[in-house]
N, C-alpha and C positions, 0 to 999 in steps of 0.2 A: 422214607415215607414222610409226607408233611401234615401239620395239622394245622386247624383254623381256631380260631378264637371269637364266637360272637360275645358280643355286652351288650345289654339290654338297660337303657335307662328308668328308673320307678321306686315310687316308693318301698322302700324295701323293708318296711312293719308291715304295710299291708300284706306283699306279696307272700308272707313267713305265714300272715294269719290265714292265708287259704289254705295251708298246710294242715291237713283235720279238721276243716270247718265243717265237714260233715254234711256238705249241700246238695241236694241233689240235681236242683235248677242249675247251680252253677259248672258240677259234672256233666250235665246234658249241655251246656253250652262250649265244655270245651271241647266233648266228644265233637261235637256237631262242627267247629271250628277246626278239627284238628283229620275229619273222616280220614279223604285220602293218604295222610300222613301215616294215622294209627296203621291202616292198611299195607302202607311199602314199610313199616317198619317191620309188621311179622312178619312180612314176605323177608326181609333181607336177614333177621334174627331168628329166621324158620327151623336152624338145625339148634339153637340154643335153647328155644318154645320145644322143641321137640323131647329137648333132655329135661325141660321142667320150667325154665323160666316162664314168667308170668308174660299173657301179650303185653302188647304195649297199653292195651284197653283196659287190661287188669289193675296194668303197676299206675295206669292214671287213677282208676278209682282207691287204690290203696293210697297213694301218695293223699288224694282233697279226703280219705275219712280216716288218714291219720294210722292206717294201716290194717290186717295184717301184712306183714315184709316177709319174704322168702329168707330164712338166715341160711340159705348157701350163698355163698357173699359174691360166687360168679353171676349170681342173678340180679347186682347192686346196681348194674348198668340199665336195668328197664328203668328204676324208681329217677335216674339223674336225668334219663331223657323227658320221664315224666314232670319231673320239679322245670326241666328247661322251656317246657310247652307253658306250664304255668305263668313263667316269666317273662314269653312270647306275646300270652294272649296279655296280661298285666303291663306290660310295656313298652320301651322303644326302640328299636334295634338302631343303635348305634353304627356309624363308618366302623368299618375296621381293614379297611386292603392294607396298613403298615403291618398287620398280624396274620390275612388269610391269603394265601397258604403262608406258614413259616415251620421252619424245618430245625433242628436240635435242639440247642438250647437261647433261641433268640430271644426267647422271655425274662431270662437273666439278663441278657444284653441290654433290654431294654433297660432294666432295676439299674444294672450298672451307669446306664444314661440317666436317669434321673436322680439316680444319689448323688450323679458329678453338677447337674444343678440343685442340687441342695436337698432334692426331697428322700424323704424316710419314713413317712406317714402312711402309705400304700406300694403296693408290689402289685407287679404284672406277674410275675410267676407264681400268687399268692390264687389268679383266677383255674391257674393248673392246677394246684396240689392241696387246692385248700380244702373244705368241706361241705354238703350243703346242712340247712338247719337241721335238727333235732326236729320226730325221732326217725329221717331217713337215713337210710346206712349210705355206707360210704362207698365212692365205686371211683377206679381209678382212672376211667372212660363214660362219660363224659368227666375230667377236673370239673371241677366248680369253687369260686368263692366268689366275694364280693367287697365292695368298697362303701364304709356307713358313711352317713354325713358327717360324722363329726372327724371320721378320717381324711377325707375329701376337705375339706377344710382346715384344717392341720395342714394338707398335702399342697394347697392352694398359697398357704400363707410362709410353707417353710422357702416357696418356691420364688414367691415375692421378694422375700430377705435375700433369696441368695441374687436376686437378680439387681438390687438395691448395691450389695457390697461389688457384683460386677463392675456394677456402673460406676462405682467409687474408685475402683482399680484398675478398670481397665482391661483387666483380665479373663477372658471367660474360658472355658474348657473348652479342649479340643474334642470332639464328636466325629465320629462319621457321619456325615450327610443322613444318610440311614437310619441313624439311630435319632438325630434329633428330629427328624421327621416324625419317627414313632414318636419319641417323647411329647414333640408337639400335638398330635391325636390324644395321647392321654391326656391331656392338660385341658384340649376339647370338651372331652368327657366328663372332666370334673366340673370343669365350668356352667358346662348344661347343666350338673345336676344341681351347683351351689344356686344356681340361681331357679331352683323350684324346693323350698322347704319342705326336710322329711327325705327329699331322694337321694337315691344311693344308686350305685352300681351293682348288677351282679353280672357276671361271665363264667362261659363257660368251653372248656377246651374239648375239642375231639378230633 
């Protein structure tokens, strides 16, 4: 079974602050932005709406007024698709065909490829397993994390040095084709966002 990876480019205070902003112009905007979607989503999540989870219309308005949350925690997957919509209409969907479809654990592979250029500041497999904000619960479908500016920046600069001490040596790591490709696409990513102050990254796996 393989799974994909979008990343959405944006400031990533603001997009936290629509989390309980309590609005309700902003709810009818994403409702209205999102109709057909919210729609195939019950249809496809019908026997899970059935046992109790919330629609996907629901877990949007719980997610923008900050909640109530279902704590049966098999229903933590409406609130991630909901925070994902958030981060859709808030931003910018990134390239990502080095990550969509990818299958076992090629998100470590990546980590592995950028640690052998120097970086350690951000992880690819951090957008799988990581978390979204506080106070959404956690769901293991859709992953979610995100990359802050000040880590993208760290990530930018560790990646600089090593390519500095390359050059002085001579010596660069050997890669699969494959993998430095993906590394290259992250490197992309950071770049977009170092050069608009405040953005970050978020992603998320499904």
């Amino acid at each position: 079974m393989s799974s994909s990876l979008s990343v959405y480019l944006l400031d990533v205070a603001a997009t936290h602050a629509l989390i309980g902003c309590r609005d309700d112009d902003f709810l009818t905007a994403v409702r209205g932005g999102f109709e057909d979607d919210l729609v195939r989503d019950d249809d496809y999540h019908r026997h899970e709406i059935e046992r109790g989870a919330p629609t996907a219309d629901e877990a949007l308005r719980a997610v923008v007024f900050g909640g109530p949350f279902s704590e049966d925690r098999n229903h933590a997957f409406q609130y991630g698709y909901a925070y994902r919509r958030l981060c859709e209409l808030n931003g910018s969907f990134l390239p990502n065909d080095c990550f969509t479809p990818h299958r076992g654990d090629w998100l470590s592979v990546v980590d592995e490829g950028l640690l052998a250029m120097g970086v350690t500041a951000v992880s690819v497999d951090a957008f799988s397993h990581g978390a979204p904000p506080a106070p959404l619960p956690y769901a293991f479908t859709p992953g979610c994390g995100q990359w802050g500016p000040d880590a993208i920046a760290g990530a930018l600069q560790q990646f600089e040095a090593a390519q500095r001490a390359v050059d002085a040596s001579g010596h660069a790591p050997t890669l699969e084709p494959e993998v430095v490709e993906a590394v290259m696409q992250c490197l992309d990513w950071m770049r977009r966002a170092q050069a608009r102050p405040g953005f970050g990254l978020i992603g998320f796996r499904s």
